[in-house]
MIDOSE-1310 file (N, C-alpha, C; in nm, 2 decimals, decimal comma, always signed):
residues 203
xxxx	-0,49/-1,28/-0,56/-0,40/-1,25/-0,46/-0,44/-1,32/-0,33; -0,33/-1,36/-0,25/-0,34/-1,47/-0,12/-0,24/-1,39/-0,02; -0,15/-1,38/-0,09/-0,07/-1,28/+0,02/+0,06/-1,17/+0,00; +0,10/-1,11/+0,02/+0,22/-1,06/+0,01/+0,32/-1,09/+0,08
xxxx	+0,45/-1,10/+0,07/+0,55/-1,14/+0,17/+0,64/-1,00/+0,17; +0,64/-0,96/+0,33/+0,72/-0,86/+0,34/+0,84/-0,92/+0,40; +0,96/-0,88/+0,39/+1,12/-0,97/+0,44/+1,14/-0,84/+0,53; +1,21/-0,87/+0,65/+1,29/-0,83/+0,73/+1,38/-0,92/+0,76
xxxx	+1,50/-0,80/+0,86/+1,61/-0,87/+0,91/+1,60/-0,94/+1,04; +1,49/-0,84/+1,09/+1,45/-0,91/+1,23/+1,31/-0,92/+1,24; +1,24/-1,02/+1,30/+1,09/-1,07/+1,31/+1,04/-0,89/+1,38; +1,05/-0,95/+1,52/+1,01/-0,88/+1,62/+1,05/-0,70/+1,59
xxxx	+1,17/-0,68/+1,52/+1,15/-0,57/+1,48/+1,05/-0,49/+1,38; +1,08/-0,61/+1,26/+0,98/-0,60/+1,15/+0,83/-0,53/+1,19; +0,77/-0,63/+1,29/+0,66/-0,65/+1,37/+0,62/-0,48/+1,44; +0,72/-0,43/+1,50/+0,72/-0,29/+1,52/+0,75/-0,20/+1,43
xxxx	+0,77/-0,24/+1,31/+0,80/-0,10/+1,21/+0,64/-0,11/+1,18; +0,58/-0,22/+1,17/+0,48/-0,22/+1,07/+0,36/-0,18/+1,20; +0,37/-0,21/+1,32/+0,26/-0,09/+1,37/+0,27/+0,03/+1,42; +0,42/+0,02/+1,36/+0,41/+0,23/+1,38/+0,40/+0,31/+1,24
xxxx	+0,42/+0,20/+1,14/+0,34/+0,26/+0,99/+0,16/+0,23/+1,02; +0,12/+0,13/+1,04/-0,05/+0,13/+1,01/-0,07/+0,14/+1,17; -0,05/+0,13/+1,28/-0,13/+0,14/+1,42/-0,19/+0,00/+1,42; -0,13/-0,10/+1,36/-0,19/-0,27/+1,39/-0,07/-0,32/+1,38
xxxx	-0,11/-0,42/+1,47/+0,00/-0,50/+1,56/-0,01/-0,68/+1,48; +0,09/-0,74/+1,42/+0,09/-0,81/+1,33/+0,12/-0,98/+1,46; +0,04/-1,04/+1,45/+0,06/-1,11/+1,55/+0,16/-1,23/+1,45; +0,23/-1,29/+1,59/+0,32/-1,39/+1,54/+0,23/-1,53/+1,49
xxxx	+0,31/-1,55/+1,39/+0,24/-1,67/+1,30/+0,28/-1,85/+1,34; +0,45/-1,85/+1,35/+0,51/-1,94/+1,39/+0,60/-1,95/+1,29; +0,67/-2,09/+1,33/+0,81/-2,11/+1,28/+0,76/-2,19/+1,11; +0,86/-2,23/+1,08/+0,85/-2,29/+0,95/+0,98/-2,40/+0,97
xxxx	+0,94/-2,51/+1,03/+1,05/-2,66/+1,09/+1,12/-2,67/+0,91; +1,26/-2,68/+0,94/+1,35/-2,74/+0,81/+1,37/-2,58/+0,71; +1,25/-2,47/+0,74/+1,27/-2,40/+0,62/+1,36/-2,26/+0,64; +1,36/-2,31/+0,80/+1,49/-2,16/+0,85/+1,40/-2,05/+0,85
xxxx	+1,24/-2,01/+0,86/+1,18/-1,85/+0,87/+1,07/-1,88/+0,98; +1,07/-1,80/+1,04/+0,94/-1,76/+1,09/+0,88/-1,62/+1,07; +0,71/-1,61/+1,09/+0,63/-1,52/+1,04/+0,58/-1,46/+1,20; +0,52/-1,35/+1,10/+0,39/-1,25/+1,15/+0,27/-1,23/+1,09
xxxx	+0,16/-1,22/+1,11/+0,06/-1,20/+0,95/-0,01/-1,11/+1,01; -0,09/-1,02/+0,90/-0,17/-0,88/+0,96/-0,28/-0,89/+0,84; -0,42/-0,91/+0,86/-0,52/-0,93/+0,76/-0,51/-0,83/+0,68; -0,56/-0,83/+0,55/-0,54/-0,72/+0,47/-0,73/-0,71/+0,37
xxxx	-0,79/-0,76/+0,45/-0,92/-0,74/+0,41/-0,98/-0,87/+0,32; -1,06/-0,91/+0,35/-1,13/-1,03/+0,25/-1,01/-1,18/+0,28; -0,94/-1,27/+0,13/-0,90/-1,33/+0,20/-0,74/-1,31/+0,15; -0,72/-1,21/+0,20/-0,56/-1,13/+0,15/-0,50/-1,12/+0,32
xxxx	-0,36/-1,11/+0,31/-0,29/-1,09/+0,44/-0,13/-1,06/+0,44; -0,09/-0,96/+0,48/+0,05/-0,94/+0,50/+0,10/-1,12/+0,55; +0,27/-1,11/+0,54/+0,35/-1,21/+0,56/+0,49/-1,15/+0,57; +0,50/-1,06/+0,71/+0,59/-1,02/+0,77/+0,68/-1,17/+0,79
xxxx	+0,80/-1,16/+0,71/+0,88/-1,28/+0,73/+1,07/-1,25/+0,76; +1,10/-1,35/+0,82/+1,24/-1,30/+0,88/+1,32/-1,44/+0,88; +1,47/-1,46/+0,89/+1,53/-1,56/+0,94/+1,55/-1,58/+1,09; +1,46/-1,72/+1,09/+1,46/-1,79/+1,23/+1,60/-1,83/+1,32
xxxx	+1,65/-1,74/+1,38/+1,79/-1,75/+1,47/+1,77/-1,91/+1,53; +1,66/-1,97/+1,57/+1,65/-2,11/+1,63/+1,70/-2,20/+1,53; +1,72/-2,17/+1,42/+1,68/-2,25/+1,27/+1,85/-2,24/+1,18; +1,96/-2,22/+1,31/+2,07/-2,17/+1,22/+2,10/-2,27/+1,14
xxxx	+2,06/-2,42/+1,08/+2,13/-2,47/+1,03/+2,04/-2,54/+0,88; +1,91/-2,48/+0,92/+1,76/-2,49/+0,76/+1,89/-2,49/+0,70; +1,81/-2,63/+0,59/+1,85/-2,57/+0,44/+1,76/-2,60/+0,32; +1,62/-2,55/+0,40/+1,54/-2,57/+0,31/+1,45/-2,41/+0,26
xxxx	+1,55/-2,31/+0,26/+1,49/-2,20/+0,28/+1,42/-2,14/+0,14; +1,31/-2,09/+0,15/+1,27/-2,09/+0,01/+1,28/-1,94/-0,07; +1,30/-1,89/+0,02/+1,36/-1,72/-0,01/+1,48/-1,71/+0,04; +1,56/-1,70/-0,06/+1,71/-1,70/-0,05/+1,73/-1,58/-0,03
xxxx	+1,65/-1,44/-0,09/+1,72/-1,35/-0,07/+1,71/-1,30/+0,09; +1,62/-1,38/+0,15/+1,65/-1,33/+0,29/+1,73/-1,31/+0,40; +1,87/-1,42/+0,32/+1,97/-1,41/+0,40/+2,08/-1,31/+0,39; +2,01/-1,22/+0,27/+2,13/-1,06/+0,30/+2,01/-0,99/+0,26
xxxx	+1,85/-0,96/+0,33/+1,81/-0,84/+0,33/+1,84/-0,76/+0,45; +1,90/-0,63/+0,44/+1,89/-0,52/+0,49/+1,81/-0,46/+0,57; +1,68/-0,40/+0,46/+1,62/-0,30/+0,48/+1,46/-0,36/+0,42; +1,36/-0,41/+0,52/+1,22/-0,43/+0,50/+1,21/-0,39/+0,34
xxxx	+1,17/-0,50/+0,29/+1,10/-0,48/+0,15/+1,02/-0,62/+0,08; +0,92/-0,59/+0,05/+0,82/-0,70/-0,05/+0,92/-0,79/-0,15; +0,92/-0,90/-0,08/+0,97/-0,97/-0,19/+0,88/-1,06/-0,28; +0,79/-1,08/-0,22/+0,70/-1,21/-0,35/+0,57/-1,15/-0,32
xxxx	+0,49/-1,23/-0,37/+0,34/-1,21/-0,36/+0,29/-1,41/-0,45; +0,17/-1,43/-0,35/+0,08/-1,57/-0,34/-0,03/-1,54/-0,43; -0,10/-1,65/-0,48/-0,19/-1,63/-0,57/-0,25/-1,76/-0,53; -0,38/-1,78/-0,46/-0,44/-1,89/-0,43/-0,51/-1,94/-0,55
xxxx	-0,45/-2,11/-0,53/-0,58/-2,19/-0,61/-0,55/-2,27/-0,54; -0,68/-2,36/-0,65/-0,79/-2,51/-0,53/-0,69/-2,61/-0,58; -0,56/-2,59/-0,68/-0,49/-2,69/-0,70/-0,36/-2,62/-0,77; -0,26/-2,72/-0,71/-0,15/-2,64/-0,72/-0,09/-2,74/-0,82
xxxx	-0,11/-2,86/-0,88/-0,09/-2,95/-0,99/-0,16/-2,89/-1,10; -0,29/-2,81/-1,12/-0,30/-2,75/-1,23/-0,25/-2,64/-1,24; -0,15/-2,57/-1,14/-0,11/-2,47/-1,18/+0,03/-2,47/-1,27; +0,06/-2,64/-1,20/+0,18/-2,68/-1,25/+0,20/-2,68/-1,41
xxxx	+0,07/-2,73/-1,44/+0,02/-2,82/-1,53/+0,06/-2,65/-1,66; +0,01/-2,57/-1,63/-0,03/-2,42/-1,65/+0,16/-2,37/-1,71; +0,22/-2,37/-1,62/+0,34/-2,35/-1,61/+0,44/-2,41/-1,71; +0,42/-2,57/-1,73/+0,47/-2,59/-1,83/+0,42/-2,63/-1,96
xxxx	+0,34/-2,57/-1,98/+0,28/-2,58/-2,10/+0,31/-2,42/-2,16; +0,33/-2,31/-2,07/+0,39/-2,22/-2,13/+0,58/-2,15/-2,10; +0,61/-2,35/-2,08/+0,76/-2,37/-2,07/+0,86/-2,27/-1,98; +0,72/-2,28/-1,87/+0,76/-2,18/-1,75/+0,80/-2,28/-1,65
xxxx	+0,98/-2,28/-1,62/+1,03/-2,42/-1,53/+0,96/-2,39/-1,34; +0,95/-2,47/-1,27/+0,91/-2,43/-1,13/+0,95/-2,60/-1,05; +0,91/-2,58/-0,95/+0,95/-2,65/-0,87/+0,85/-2,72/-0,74; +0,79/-2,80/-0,74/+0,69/-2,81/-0,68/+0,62/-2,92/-0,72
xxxx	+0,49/-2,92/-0,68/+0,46/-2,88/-0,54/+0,51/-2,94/-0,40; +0,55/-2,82/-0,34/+0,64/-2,82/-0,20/+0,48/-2,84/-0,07; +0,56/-2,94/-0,01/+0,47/-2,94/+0,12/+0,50/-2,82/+0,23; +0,37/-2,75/+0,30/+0,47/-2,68/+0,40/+0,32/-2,69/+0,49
xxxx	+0,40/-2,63/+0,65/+0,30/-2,70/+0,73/+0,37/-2,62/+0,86; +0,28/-2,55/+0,99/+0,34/-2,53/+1,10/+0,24/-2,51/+1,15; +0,25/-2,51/+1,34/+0,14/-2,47/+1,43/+0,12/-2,40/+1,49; -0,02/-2,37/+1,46/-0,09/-2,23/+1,52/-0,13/-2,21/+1,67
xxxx	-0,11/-2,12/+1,72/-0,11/-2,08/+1,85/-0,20/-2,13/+1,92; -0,33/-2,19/+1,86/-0,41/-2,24/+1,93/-0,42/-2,38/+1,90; -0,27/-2,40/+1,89/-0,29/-2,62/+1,88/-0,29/-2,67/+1,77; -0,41/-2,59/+1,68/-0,42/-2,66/+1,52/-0,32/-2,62/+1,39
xxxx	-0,29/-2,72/+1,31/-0,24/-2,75/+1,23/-0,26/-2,69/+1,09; -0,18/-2,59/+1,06/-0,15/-2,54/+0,92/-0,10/-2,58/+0,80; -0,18/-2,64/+0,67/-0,11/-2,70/+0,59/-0,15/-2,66/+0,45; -0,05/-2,66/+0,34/-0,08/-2,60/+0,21/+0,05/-2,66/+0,14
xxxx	+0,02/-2,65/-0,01/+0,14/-2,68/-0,10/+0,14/-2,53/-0,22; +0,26/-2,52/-0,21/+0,28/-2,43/-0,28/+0,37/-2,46/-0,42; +0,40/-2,39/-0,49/+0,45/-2,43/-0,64/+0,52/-2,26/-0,69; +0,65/-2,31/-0,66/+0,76/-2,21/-0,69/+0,81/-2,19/-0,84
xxxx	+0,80/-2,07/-0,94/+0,84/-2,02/-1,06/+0,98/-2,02/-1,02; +1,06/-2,09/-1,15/+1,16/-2,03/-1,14/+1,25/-2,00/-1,24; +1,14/-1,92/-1,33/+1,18/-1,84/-1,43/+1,26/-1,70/-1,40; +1,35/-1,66/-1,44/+1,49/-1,55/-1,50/+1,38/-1,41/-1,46
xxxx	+1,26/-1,42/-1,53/+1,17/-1,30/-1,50/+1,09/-1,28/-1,34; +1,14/-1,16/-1,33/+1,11/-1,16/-1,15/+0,99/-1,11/-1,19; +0,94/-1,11/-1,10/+0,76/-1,04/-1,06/+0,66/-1,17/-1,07; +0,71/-1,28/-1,12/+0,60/-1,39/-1,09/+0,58/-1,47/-0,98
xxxx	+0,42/-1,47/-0,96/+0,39/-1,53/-0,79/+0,43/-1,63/-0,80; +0,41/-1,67/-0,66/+0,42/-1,83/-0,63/+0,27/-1,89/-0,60; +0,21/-2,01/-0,63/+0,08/-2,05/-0,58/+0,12/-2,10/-0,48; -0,05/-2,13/-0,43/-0,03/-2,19/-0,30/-0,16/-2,20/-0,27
xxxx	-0,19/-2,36/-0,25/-0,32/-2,40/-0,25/-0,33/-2,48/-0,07; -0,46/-2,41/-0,04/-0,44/-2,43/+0,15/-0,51/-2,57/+0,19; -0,43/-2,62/+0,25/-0,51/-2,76/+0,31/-0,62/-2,77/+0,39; -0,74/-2,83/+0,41/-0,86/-2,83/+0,48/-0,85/-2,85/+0,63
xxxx	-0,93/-2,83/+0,67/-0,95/-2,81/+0,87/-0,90/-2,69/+0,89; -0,90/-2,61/+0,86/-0,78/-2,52/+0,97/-0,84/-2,37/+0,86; -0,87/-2,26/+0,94/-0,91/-2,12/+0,88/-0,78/-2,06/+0,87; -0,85/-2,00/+0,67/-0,73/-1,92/+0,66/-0,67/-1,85/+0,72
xxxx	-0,53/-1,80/+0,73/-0,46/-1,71/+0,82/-0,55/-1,56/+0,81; -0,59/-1,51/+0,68/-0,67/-1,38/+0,71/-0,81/-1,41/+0,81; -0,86/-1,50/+0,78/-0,92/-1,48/+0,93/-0,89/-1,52/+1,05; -0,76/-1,52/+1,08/-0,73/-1,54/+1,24/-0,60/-1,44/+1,26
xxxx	-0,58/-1,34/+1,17/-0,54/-1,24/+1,18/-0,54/-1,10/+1,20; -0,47/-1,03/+1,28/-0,53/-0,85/+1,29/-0,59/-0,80/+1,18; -0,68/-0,76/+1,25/-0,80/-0,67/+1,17/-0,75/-0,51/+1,13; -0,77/-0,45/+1,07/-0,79/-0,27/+1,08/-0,73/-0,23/+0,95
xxxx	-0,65/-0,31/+0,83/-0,58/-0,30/+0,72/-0,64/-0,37/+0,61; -0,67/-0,24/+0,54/-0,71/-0,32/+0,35/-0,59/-0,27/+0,29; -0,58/-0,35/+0,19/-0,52/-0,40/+0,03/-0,58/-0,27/-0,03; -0,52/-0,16/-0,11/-0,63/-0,11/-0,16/-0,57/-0,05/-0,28
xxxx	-0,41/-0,13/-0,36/-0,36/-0,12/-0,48/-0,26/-0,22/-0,44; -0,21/-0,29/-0,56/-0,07/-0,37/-0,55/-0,07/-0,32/-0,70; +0,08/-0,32/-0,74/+0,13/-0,28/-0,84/+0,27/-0,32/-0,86; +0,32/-0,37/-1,03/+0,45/-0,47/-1,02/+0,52/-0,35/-1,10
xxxx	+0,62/-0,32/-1,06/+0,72/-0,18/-1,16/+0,78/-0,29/-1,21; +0,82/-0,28/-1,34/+0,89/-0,34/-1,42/+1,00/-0,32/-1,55; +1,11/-0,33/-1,55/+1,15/-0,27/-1,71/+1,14/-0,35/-1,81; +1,10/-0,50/-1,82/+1,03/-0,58/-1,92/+0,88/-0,63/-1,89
xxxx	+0,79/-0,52/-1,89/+0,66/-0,49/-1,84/+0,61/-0,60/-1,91; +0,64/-0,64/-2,08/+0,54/-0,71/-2,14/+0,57/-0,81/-2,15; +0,70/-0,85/-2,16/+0,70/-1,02/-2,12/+0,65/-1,04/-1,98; +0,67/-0,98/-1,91/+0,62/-1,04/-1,75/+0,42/-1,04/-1,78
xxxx	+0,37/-0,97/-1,82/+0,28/-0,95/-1,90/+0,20/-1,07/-1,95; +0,32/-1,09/-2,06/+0,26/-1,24/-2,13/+0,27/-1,38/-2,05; +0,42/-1,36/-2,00/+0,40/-1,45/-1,88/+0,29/-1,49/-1,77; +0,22/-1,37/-1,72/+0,16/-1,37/-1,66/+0,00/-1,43/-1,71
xxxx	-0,05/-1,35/-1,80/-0,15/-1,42/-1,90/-0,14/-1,61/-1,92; -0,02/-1,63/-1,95/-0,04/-1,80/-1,98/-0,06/-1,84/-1,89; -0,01/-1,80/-1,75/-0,04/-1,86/-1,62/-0,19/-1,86/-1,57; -0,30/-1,74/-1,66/-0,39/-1,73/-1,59/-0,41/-1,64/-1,46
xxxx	-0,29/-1,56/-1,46/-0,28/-1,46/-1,35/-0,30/-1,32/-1,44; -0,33/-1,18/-1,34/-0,36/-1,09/-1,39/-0,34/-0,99/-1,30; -0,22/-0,91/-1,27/-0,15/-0,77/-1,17/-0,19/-0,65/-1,31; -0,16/-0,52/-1,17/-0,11/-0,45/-1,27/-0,03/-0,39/-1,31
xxxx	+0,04/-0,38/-1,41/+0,22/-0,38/-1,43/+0,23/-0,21/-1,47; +0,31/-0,20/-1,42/+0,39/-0,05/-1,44/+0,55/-0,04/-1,52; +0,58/+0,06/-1,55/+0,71/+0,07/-1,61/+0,79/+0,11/-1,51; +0,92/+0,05/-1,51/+1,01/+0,13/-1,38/+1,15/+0,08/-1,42
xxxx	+1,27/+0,10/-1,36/+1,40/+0,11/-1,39/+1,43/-0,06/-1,33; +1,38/-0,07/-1,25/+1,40/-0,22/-1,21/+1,30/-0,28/-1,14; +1,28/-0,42/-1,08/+1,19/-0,46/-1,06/+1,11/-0,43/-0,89; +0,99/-0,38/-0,89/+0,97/-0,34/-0,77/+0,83/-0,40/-0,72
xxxx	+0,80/-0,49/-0,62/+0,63/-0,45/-0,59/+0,61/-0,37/-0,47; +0,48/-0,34/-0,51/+0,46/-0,18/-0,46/+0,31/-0,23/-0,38; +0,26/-0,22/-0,29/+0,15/-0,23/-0,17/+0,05/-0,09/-0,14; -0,04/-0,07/-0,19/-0,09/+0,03/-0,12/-0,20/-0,03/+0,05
xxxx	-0,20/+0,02/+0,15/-0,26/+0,00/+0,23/-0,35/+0,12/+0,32; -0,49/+0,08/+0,30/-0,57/+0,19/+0,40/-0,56/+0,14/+0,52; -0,51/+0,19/+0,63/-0,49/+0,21/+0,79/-0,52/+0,29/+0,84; -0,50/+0,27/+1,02/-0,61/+0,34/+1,07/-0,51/+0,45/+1,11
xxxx	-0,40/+0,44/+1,05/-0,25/+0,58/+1,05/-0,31/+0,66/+0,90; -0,37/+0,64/+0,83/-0,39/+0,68/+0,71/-0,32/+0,58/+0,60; -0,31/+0,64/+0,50/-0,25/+0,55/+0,37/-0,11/+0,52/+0,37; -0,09/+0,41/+0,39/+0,07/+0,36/+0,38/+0,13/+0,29/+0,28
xxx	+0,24/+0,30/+0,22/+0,31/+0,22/+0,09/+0,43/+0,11/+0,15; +0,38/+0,03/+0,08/+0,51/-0,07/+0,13/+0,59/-0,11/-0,01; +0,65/-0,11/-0,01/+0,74/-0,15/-0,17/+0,90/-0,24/-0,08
């Protein structure tokens, strides 16, 4: 696990739901040039980190957005979850050999508040079966976002609700990934988080 992505409708709102659930203040991350989003990120202990994410009003005319569902979410909810490796061409590699189609590896790249340059490639599934991450291997120079992010929040369950628990399962296994899957009426991920509000759920 590398990160979770939480979607809102609005950045700066998002930003305030989420320190009046945990009492930490999710600092802005920056824009995403061409891809229409900008972030917030809030460390989530070790090298894990929320990814409060929203559509960029500056950005009305991106069309390189890579979460599509963002443009009719509503109501704050987890859409994906990152899975770090040292290479996102073996992950490729991984993927179609268990005739899992994807797309990638995508360059992506923005700048951090203090000048220096953020860069990583990530490698998008784009298999029918929802609940599978996306990788995302981080470029050198530059400290991961969990360490130059708010402190006071662990990770301290993630969990995938599913109603085809075992193919996402086996899918998951060829990839060399490993969540813990639940049974549920449709597809949900579920966040537990210890805060300094007490225990919070994000789903």
């Amino acid at each position: 696990m590398d990160h979770l992505v939480f979607a809102v409708p609005d950045l700066a709102q998002g930003i305030d739901l989420v320190e009046r659930q945990t009492g930490v203040r999710a600092h802005f991350g920056g824009r995403h040039p061409g891809r229409g989003t900008h972030n917030a990120l809030l460390a989530l202990g070790g090298r894990r980190y929320l990814e409060i994410i929203a559509i960029d009003p500056e950005q009305p005319a991106a069309k390189g957005l890579l979460f599509p569902q963002l443009a009719s979410v509503r109501e704050p909810c987890l859409i994906a979850w990152a899975v770090a490796v040292a290479s996102v061409a073996d992950a490729a590699a991984r993927a179609r050999a268990a005739a899992i189609a994807s797309i990638g590896p995508l360059d992506g790249a923005r700048a951090q508040a203090d000048g220096s340059r953020l860069t990583w490639k990530t490698l998008r599934l784009t298999s029918p079966l929802e609940g599978l991450p996306f990788f995302i291997e981080w470029g050198a120079g530059a400290a991961h976002p969990a360490e130059t992010s708010p402190t006071g929040c662990d990770l301290t369950s993630f969990a995938i609700e599913h109603p085809q628990g075992e193919a996402l399962r086996g899918a998951l296994a060829s990839l060399g990934v490993a969540a813990v899957l639940r049974p549920g009426p449709r597809f949900a991920l579920k966040a537990r988080l210890k805060t300094p509000k007490g225990e919070v759920e994000l789903c």
